[in-house]
Biopython code that builds the backbone (N, CA, C, O; Angstrom):
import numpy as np
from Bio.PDB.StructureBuilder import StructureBuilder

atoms = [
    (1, "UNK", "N", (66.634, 356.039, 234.382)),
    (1, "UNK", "CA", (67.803, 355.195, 234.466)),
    (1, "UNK", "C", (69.052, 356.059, 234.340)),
    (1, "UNK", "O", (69.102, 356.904, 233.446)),
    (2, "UNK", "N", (70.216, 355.865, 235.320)),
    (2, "UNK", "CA", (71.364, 356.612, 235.588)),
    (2, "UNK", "C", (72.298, 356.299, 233.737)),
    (2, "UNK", "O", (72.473, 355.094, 233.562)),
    (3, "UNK", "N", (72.594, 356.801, 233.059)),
    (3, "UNK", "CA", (73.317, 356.774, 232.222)),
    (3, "UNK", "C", (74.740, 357.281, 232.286)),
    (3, "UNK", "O", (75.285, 357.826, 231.326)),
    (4, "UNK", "N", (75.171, 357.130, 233.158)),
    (4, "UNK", "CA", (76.534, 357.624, 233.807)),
    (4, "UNK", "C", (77.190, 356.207, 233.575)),
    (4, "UNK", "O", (76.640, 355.155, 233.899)),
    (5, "UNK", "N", (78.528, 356.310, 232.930)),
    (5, "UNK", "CA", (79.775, 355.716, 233.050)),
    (5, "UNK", "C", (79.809, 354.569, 234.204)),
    (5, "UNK", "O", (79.374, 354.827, 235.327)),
    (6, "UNK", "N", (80.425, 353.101, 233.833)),
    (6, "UNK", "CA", (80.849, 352.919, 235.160)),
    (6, "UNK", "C", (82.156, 353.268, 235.873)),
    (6, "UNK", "O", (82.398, 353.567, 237.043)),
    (7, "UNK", "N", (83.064, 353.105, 234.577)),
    (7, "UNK", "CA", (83.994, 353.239, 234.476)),
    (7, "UNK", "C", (84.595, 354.419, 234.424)),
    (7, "UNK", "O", (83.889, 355.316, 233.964)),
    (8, "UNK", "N", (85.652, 354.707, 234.740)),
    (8, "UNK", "CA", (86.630, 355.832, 234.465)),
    (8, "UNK", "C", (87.885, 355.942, 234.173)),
    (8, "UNK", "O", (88.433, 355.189, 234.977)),
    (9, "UNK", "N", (88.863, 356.520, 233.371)),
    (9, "UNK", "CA", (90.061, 356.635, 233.370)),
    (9, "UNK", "C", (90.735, 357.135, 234.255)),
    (9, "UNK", "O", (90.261, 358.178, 234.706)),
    (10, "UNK", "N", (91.865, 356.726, 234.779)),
    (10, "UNK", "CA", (92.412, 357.657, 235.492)),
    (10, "UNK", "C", (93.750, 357.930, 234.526)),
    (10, "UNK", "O", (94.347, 357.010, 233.969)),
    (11, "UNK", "N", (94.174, 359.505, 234.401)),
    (11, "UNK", "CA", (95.181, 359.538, 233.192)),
    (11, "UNK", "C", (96.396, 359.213, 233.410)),
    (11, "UNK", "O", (97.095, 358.794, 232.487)),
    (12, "UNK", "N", (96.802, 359.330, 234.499)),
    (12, "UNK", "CA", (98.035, 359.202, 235.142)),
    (12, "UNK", "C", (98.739, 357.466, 235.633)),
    (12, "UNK", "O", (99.835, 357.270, 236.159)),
    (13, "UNK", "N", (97.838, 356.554, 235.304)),
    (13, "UNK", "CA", (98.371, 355.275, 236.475)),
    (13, "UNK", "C", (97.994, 354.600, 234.757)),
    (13, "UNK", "O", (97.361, 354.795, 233.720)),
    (14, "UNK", "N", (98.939, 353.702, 235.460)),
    (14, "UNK", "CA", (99.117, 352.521, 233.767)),
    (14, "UNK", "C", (99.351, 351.111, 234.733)),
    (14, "UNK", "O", (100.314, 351.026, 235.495)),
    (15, "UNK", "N", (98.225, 349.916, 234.571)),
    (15, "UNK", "CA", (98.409, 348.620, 235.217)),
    (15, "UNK", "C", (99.415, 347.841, 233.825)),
    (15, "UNK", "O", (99.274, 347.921, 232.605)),
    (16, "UNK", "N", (100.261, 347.222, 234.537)),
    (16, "UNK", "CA", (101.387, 346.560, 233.609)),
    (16, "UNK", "C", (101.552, 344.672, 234.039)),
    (16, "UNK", "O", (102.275, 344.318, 234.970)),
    (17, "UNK", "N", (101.060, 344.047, 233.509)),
    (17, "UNK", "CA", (100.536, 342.293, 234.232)),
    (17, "UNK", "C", (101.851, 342.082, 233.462)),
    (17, "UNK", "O", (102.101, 342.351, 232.287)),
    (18, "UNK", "N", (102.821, 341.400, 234.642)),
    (18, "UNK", "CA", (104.255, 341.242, 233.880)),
    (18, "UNK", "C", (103.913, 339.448, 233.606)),
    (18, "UNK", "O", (102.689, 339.520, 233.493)),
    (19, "UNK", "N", (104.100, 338.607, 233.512)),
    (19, "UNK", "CA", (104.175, 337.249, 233.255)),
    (19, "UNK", "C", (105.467, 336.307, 234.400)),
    (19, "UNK", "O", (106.676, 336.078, 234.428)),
    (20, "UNK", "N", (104.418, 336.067, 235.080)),
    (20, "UNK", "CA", (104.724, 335.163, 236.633)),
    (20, "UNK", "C", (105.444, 334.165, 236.190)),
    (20, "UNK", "O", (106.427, 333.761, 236.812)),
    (21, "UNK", "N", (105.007, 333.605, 234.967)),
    (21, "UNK", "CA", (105.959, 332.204, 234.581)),
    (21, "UNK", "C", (107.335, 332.973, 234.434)),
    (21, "UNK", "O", (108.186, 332.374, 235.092)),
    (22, "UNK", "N", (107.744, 333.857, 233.934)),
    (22, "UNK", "CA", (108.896, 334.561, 233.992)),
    (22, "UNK", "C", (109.571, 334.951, 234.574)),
    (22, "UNK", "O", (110.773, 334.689, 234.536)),
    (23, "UNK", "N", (108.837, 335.975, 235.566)),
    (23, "UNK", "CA", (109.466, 336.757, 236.673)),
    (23, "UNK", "C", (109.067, 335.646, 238.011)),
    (23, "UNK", "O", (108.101, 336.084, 238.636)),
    (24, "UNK", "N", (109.341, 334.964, 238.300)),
    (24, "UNK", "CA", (109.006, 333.904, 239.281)),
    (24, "UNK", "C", (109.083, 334.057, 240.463)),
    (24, "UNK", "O", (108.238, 333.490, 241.156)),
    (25, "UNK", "N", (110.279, 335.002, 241.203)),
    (25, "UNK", "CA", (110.470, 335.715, 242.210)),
    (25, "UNK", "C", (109.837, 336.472, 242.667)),
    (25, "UNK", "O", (108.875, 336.497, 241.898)),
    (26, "UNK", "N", (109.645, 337.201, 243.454)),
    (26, "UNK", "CA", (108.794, 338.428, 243.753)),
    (26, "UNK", "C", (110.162, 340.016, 243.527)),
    (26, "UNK", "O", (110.012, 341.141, 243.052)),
    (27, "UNK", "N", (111.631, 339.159, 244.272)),
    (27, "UNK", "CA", (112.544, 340.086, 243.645)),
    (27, "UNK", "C", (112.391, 340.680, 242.098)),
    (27, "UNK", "O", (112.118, 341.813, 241.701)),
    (28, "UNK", "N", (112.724, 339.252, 241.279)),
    (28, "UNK", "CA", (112.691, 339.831, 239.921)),
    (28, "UNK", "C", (111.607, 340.387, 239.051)),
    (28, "UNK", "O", (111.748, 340.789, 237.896)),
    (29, "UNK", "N", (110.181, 340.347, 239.968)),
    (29, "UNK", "CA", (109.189, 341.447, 239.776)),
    (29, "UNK", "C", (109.204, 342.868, 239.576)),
    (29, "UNK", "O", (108.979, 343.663, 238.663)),
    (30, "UNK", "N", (109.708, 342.884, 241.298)),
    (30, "UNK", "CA", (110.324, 344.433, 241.582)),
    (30, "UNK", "C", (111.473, 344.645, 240.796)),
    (30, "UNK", "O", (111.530, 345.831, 240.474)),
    (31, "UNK", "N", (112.381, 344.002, 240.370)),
    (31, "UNK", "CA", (113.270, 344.369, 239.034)),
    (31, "UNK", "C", (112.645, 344.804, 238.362)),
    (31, "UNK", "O", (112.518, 346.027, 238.302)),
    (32, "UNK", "N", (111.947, 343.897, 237.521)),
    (32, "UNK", "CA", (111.484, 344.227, 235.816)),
    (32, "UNK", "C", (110.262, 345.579, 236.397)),
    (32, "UNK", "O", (110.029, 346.321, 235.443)),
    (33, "UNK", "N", (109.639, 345.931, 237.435)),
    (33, "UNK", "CA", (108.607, 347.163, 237.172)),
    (33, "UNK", "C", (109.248, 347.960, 237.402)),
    (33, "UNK", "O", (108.713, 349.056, 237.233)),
    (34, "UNK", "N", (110.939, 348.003, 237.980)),
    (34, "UNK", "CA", (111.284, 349.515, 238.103)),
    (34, "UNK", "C", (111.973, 349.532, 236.465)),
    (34, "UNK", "O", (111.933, 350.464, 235.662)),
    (35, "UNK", "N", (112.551, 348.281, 236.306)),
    (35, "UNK", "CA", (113.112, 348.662, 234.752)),
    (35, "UNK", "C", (112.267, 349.183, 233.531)),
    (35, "UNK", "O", (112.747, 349.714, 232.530)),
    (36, "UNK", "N", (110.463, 348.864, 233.856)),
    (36, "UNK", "CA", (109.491, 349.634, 233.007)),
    (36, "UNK", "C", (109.634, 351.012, 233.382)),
    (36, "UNK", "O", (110.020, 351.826, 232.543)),
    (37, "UNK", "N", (109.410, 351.295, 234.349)),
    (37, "UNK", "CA", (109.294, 352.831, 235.056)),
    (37, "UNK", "C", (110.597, 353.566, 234.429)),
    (37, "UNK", "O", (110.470, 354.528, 233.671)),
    (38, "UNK", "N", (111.958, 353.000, 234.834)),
    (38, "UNK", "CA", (113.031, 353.915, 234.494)),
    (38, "UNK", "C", (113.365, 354.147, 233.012)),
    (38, "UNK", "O", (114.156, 355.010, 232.632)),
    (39, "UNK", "N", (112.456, 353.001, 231.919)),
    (39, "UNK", "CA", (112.352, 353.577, 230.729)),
    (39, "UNK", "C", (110.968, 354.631, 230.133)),
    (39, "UNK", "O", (110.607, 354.733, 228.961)),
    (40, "UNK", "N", (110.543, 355.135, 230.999)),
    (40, "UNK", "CA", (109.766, 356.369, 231.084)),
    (40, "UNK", "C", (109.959, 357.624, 232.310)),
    (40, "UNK", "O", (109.931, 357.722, 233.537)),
    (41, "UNK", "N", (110.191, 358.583, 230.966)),
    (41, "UNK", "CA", (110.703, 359.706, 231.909)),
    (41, "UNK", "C", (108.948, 360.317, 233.132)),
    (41, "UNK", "O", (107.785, 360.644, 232.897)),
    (42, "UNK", "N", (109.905, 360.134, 234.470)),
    (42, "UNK", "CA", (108.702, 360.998, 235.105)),
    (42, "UNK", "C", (107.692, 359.578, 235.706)),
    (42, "UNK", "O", (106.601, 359.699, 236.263)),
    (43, "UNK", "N", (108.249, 358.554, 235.475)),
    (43, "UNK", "CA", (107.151, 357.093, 235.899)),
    (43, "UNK", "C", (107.570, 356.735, 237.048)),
    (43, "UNK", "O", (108.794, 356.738, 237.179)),
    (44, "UNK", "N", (106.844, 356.371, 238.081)),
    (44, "UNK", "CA", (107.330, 355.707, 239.645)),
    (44, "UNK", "C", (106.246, 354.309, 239.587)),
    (44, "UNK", "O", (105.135, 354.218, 239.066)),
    (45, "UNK", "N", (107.235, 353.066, 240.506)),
    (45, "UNK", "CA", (106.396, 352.240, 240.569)),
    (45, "UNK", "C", (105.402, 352.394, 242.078)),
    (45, "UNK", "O", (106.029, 352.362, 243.137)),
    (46, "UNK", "N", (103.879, 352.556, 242.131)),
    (46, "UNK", "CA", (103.243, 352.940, 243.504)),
    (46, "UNK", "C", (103.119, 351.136, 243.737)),
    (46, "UNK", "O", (103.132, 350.885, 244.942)),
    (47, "UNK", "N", (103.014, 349.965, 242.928)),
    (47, "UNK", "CA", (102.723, 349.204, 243.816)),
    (47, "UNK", "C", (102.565, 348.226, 242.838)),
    (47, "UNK", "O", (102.069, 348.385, 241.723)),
    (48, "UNK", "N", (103.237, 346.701, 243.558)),
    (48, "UNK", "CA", (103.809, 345.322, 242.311)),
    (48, "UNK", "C", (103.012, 344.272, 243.331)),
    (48, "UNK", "O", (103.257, 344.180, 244.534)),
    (49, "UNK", "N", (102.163, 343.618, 242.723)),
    (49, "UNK", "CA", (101.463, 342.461, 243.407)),
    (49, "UNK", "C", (102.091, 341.442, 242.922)),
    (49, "UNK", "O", (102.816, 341.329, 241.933)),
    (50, "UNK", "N", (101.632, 340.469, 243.969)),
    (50, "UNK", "CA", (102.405, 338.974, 244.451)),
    (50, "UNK", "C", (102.140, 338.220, 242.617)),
    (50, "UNK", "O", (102.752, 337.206, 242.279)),
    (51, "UNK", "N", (101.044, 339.030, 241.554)),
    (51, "UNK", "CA", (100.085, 338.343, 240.950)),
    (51, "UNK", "C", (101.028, 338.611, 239.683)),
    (51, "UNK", "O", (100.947, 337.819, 238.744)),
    (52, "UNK", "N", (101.778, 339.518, 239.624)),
    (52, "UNK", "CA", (102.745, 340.490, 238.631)),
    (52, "UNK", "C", (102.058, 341.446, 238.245)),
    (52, "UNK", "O", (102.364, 341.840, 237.120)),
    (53, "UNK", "N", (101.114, 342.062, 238.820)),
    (53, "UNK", "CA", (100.303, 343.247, 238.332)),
    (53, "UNK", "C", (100.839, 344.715, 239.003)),
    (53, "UNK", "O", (100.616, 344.916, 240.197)),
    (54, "UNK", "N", (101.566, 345.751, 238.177)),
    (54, "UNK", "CA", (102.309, 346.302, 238.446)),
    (54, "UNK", "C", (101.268, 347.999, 238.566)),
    (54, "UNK", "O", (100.289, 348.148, 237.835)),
    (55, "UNK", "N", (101.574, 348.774, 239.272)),
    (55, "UNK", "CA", (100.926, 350.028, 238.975)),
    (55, "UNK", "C", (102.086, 351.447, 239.104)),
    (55, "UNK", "O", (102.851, 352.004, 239.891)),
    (56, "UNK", "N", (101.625, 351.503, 237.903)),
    (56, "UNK", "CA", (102.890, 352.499, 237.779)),
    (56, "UNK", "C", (101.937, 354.171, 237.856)),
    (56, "UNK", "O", (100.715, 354.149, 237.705)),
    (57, "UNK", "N", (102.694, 355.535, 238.104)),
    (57, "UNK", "CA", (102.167, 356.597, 238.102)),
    (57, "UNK", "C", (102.940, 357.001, 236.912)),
    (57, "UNK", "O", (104.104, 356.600, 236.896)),
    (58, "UNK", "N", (102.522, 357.740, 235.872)),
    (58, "UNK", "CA", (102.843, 358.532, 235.448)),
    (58, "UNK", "C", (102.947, 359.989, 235.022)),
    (58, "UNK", "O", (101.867, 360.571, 235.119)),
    (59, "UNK", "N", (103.986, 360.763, 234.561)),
    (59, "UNK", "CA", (103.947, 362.143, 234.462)),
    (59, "UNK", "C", (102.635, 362.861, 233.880)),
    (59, "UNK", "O", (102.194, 362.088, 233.030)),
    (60, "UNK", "N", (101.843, 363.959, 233.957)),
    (60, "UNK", "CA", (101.361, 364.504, 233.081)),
    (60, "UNK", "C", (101.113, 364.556, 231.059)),
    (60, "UNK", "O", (100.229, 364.653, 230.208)),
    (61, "UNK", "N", (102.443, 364.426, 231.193)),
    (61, "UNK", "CA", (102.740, 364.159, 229.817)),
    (61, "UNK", "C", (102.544, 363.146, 229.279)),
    (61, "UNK", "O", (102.177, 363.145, 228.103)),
    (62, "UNK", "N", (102.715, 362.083, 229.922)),
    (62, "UNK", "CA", (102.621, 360.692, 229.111)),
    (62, "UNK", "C", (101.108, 360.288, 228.856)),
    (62, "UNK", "O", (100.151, 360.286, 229.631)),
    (63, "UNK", "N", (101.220, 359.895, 227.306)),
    (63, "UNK", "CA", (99.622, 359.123, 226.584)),
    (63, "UNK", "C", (99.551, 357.927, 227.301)),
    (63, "UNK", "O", (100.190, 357.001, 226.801)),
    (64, "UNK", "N", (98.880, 357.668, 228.452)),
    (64, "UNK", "CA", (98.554, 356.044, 229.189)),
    (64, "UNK", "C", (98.355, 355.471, 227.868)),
    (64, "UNK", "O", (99.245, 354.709, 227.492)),
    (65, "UNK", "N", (97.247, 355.702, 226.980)),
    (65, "UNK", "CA", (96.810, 354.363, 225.898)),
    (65, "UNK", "C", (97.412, 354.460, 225.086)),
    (65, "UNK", "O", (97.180, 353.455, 224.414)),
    (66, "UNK", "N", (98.652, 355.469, 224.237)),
    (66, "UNK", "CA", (99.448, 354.767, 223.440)),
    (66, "UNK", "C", (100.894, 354.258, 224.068)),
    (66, "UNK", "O", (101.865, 353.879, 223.413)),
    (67, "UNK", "N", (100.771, 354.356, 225.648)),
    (67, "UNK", "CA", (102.612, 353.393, 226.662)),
    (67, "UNK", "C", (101.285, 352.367, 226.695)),
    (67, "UNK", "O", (101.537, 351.169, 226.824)),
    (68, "UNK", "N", (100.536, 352.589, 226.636)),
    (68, "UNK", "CA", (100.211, 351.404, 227.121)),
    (68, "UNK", "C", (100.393, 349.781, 226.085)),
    (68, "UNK", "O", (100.895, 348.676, 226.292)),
    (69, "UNK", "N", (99.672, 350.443, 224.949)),
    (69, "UNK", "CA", (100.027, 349.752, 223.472)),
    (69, "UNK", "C", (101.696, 349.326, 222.887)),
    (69, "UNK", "O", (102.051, 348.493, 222.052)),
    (70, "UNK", "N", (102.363, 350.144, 223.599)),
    (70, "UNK", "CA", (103.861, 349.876, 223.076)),
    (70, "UNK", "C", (104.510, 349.298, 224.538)),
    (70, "UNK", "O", (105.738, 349.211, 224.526)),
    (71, "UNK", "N", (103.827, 348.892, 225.796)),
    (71, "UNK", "CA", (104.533, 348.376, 226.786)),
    (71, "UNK", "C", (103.952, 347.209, 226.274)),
    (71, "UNK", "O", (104.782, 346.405, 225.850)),
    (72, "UNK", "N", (102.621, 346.824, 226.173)),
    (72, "UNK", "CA", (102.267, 345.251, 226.025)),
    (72, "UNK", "C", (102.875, 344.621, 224.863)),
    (72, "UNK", "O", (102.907, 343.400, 225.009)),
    (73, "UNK", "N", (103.371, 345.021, 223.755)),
    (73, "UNK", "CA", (104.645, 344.307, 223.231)),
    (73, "UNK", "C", (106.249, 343.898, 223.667)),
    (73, "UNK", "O", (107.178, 343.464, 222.986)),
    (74, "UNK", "N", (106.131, 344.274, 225.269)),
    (74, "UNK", "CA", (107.608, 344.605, 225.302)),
    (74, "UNK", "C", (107.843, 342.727, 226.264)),
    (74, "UNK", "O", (107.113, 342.247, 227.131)),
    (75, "UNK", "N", (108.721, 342.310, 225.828)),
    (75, "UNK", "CA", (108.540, 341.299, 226.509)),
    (75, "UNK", "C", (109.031, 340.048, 227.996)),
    (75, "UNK", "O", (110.124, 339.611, 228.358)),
    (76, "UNK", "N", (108.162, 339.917, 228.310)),
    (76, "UNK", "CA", (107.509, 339.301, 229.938)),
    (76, "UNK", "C", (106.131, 340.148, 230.198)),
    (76, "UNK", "O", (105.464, 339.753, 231.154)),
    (77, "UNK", "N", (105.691, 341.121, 229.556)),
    (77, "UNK", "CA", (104.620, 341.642, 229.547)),
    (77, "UNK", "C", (103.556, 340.951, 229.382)),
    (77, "UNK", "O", (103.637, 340.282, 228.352)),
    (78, "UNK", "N", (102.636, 340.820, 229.911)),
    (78, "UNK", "CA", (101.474, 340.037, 229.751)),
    (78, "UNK", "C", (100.400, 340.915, 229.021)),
    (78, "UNK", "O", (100.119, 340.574, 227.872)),
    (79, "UNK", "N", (99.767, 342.005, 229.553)),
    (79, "UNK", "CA", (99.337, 343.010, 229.455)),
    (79, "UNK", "C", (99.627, 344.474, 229.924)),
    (79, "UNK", "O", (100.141, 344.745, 231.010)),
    (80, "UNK", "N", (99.234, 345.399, 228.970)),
    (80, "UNK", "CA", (99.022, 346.601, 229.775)),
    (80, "UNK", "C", (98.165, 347.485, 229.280)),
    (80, "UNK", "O", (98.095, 347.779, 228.087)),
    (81, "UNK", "N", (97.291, 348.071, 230.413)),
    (81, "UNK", "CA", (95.909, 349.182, 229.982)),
    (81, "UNK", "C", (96.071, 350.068, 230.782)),
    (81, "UNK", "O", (96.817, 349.852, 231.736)),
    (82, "UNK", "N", (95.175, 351.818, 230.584)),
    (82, "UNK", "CA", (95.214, 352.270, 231.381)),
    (82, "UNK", "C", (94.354, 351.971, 232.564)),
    (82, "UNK", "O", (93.511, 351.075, 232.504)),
    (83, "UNK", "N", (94.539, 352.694, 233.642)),
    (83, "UNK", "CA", (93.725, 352.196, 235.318)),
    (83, "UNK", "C", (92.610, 353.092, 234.708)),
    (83, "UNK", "O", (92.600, 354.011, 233.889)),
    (84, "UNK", "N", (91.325, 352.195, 235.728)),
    (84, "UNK", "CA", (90.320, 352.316, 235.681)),
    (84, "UNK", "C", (89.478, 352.343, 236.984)),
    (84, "UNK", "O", (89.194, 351.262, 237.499)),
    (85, "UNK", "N", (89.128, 353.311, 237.461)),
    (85, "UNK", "CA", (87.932, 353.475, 238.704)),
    (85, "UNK", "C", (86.828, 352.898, 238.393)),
    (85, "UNK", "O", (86.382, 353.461, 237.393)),
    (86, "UNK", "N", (86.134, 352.035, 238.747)),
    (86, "UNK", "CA", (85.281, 350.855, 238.384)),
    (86, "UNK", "C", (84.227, 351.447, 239.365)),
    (86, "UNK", "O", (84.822, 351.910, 240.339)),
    (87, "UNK", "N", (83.099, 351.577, 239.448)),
    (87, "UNK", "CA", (81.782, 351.779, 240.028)),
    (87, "UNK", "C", (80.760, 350.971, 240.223)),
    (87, "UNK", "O", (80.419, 350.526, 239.127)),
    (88, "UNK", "N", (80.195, 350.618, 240.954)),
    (88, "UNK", "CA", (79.561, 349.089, 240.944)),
    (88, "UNK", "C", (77.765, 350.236, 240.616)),
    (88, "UNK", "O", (77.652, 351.258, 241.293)),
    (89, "UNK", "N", (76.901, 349.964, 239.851)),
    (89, "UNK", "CA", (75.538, 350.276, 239.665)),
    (89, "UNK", "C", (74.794, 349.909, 240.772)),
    (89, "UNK", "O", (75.244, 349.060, 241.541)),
    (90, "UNK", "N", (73.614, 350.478, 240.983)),
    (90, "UNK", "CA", (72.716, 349.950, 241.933)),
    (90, "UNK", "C", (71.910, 349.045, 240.759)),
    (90, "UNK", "O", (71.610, 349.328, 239.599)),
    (91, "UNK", "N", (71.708, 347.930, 241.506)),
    (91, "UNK", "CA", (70.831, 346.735, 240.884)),
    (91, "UNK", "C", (69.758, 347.734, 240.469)),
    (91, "UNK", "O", (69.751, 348.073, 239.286)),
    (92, "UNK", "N", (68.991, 348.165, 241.169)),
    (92, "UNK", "CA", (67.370, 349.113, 240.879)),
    (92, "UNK", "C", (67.119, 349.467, 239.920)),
    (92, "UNK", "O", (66.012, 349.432, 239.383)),
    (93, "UNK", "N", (68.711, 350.137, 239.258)),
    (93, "UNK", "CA", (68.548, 351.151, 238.371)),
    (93, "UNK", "C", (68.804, 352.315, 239.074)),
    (93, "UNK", "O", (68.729, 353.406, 238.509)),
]
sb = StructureBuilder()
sb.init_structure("model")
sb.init_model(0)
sb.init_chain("A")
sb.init_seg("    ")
for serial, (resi, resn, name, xyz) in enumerate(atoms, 1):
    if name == "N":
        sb.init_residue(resn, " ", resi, " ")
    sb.init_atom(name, np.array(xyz, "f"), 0.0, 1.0, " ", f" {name:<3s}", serial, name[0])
structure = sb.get_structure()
């Protein structure tokens, strides 16, 4: 049996679920994820879904799991974790 991970970190990308009841627009989406980004040095937004699920890149430097812990308090934030490469198993084993 494969004992390999499914999952993976990726260190650099941080998913940020802003809260739709809030940001209601799709404009004031793209507001509030560049206003996350421009309060981290070295952060770009790669891509803001219709859903408020935001994906941000970040610098080398930055700890994804402790921005991540101090963005999900920040508020219209819904959540935030670091990204994850997800692997689907073969049923078989």
């Amino acid at each position: 049996m494969d004992s390999e991970p499914t999952a993976q970190r990726v260190s650099n990308r941080l998913i940020v679920k802003l809260d739709r009841e809030r940001y209601v627009l799709d404009e004031d989406l793209d507001r509030e994820a560049n206003a996350i980004a421009a309060d981290i040095a070295g952060a770009e937004v790669e891509r803001v879904s219709h859903s408020g699920r935001v994906l941000l890149n970040l610098s080398a430097e930055v700890d994804a799991t402790s921005l991540a812990e101090e963005l999900s308090t920040r508020d219209g934030v819904v959540y935030a974790e670091p990204d994850v490469i997800d692997r689907a198993q073969n049923p078989d084993g």
